[in-house]
C-alpha positions as CSV (number, residue, x, y, z in Angstrom):
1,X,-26.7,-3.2,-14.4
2,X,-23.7,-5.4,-14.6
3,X,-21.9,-7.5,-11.7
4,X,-20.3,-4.3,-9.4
5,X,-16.9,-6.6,-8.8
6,X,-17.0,-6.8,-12.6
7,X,-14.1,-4.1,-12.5
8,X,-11.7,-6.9,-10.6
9,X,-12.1,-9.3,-12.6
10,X,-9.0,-9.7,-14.7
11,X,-8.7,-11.2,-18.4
12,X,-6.0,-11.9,-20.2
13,X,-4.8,-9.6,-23.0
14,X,-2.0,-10.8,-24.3
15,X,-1.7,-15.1,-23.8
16,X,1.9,-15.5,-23.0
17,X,3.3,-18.6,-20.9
18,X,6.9,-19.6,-19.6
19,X,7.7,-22.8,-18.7
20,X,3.9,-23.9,-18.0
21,X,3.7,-20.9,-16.0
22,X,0.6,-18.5,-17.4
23,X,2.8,-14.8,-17.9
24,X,0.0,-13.2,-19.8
25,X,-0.6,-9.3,-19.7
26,X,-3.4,-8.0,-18.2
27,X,-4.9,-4.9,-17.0
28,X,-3.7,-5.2,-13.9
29,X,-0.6,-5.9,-15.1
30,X,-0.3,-3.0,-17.4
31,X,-1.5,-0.9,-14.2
32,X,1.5,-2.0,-12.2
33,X,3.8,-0.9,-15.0
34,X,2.3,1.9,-15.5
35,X,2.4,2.6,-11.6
36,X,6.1,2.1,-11.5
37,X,6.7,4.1,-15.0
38,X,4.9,7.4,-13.4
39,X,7.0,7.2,-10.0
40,X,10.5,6.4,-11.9
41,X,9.6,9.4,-14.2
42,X,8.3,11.8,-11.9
43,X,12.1,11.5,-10.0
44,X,14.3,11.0,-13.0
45,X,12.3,14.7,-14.0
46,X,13.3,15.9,-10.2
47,X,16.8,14.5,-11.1
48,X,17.7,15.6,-14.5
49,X,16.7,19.1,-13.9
50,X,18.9,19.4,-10.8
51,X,18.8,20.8,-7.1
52,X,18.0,24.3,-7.3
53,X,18.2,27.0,-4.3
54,X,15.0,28.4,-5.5
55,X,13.0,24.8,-6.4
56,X,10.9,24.5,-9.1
57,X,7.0,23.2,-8.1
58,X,7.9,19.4,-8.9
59,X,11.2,19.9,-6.8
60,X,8.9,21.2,-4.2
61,X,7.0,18.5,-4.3
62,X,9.2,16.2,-4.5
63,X,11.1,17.7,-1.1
64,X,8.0,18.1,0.8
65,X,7.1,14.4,0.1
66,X,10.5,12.6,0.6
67,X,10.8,15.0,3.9
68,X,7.8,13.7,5.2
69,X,8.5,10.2,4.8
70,X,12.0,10.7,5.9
71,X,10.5,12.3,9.4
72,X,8.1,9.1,9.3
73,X,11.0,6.7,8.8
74,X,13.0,8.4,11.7
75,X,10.4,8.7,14.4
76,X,9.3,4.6,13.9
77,X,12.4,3.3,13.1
78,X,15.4,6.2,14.4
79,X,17.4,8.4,13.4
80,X,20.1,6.4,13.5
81,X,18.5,3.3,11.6
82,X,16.7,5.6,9.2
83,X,18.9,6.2,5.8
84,X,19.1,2.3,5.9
85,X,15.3,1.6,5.4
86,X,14.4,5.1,4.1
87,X,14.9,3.8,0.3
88,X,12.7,0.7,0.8
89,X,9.8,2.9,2.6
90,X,9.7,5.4,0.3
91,X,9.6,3.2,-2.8
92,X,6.6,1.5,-1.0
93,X,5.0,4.7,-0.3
94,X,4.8,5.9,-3.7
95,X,4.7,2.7,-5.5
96,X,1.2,2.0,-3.1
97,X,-0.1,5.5,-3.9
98,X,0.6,5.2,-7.4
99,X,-1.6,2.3,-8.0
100,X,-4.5,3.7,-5.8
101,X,-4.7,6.9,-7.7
102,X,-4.0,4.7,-11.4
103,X,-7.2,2.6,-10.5
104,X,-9.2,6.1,-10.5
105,X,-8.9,6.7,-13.6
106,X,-11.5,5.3,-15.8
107,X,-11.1,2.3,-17.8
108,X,-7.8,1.3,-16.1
109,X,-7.6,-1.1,-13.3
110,X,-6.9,-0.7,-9.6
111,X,-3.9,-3.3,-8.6
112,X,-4.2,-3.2,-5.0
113,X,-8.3,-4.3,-5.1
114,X,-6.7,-7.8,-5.4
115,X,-6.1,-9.6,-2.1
116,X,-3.5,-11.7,-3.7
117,X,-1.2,-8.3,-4.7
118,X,-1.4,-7.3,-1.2
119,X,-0.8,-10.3,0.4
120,X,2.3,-10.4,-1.3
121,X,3.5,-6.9,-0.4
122,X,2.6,-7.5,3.4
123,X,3.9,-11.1,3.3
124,X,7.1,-9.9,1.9
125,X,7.5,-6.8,4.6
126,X,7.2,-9.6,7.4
127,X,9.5,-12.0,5.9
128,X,12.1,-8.8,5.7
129,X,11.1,-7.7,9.1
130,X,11.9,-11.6,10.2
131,X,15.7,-11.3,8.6
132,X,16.2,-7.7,10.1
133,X,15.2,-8.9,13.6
134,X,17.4,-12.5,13.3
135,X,20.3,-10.4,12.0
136,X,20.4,-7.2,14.3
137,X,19.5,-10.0,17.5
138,X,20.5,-13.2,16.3
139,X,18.7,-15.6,18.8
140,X,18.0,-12.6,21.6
141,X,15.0,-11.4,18.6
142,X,12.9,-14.4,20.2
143,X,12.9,-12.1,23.1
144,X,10.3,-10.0,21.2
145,X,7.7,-13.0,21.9
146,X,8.0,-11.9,25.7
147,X,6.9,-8.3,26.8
148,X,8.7,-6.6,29.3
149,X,7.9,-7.4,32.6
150,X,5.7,-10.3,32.5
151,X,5.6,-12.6,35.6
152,X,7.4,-16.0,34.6
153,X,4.4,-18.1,35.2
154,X,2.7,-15.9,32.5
155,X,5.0,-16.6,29.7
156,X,3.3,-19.7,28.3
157,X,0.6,-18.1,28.0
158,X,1.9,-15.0,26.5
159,X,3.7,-16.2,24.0
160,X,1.1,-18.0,21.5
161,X,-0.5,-14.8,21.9
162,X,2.4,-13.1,20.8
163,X,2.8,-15.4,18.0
164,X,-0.3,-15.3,16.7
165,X,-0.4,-11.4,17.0
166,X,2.8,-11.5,14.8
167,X,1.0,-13.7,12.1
168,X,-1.9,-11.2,12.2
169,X,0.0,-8.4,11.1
170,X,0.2,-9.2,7.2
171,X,-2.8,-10.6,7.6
172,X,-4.0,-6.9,8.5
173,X,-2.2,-5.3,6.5
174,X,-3.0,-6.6,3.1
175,X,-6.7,-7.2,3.9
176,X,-7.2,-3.6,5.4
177,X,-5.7,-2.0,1.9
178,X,-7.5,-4.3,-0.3
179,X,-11.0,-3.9,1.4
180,X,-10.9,-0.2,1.5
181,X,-9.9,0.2,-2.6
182,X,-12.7,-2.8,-3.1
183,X,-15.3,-1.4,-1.0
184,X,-14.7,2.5,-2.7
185,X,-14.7,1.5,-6.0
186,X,-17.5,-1.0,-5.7
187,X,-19.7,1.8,-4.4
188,X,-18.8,3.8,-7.4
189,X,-19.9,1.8,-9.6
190,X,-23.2,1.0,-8.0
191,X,-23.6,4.6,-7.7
192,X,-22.6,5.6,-11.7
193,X,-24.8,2.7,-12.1
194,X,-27.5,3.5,-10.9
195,X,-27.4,7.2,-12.6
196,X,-27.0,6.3,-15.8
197,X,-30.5,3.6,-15.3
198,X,-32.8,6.4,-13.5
199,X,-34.8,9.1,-15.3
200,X,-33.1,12.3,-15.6
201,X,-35.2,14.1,-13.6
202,X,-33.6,12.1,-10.8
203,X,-30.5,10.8,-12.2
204,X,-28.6,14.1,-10.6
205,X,-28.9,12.6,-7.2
206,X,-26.7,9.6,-7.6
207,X,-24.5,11.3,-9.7
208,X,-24.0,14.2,-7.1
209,X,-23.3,11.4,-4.7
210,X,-20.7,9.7,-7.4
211,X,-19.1,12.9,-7.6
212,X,-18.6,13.2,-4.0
213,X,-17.0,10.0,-3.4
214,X,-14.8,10.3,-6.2
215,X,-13.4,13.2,-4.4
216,X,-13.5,11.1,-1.0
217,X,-12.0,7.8,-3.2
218,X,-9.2,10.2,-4.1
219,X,-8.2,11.0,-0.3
220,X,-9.0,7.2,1.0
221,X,-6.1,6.3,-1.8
222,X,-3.6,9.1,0.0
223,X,-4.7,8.0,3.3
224,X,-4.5,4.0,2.3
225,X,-0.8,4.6,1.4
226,X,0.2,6.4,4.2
227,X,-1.4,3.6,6.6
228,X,0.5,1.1,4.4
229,X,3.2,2.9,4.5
230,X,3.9,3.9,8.4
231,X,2.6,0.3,9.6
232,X,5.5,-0.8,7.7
233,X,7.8,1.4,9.7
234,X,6.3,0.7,13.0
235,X,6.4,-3.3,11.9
236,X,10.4,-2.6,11.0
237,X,10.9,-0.4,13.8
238,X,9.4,-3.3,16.4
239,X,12.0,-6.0,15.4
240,X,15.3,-3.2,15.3
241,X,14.2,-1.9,19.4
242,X,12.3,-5.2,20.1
243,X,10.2,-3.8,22.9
């Protein structure tokens, strides 16, 4: 049986560079693309065929979806606040989702299994939640470094701590996403793998259990998003209130 992280690796498929920069396409590449081509299309469908008072099933969808990130954006962030960021966390939403549900398919590759994807995405959402705090508190946001009602003699000591908890938060947040798509497809593989090697007569018993966390795979990439998703509001939502 071959290497299980075989499926991360990536290899070029086109060779393309830019200014001694290596731009070659890849899998994952092609993943991403495809990602945001499934996402732009499924909308511009929602779009062309118009608001209806009795909605089709993709305008249904559609509604139930944005409404329920639209209630996530507004309970984290406010009501107030909300129409502002509700673009931003909704493009995340279903950009994340798309790419976890792209790498189930077989033969394709899933984009948010590489740490350095992730990263970027969480490194990104702190850097932006950085300029919203500095530009809605100018200097006051350093006040986020020192909890409410904490005796003065404590507040060396608190803020490191506070500091190195704000750090942690991309940290979290791109390791926590890639480990649980690497980790799920990993063990599908090992499973499949081990079906396909066994004698039929016990072959079925892997297999059942590839079936079953296929299904489970499929629910971890909802879920996955969703996390993603409303730690990005509760990160955004942090720096607007402060504490």
């Amino acid at each position: 049986m071959e290497n299980p992280l075989h499926h991360f690796e990536i290899h070029p498929i086109v060779h393309l560079s830019l200014m001694g920069f290596d731009i070659s396409i890849s899998k994952a590449v092609i993943a991403m693309w495809v990602g945001l081509s499934i996402v732009f299309g499924l909308f511009m469908l929602v779009v062309k065929s118009g608001v209806r008072l009795i909605p089709g099933k993709l305008q249904i969808v559609a509604e139930i979806s944005l409404g329920f990130i639209k209630d996530m954006v507004e309970e984290f962030i406010g009501e107030k606040e909300a129409p502002k960021y509700f673009p931003f966390i909704a493009t995340i939403f279903f950009f994340v989702l798309a790419c976890n549900l792209i790498g189930m398919i077989p033969g394709s590759y899933t984009i948010t299994s590489q740490l350095v994807v992730t990263g970027v995405f969480a490194t990104g959402i702190f850097i932006l939640t950085l300029f919203i705090g500095f530009a809605k508190h100018g200097l006051h946001f350093f006040g986020i470094l020192v909890p409410p009602g904490v005796p003065k003699i404590m507040i060396p000591i608190m803020i490191p701590i506070e500091i190195i908890s704000m750090i942690a938060r991309p940290v979290s947040l791109s390791v926590r996403l890639f480990a649980n798509m690497t980790a799920g497809h990993t063990i599908l593989y090992v499973l499949f793998g081990l079906a396909m090697s066994t004698p039929l007569m016990i072959g079925w018993l892997p297999f059942g259990f590839t079936v079953a966390i296929n299904g489970l795979e499929i629910a971890i990439a909802f879920i996955q998003a969703y996390i993603f998703t409303i730690l990005t509001c509760v990160y955004i939502g942090d720096v607007i209130h402060l504490h």
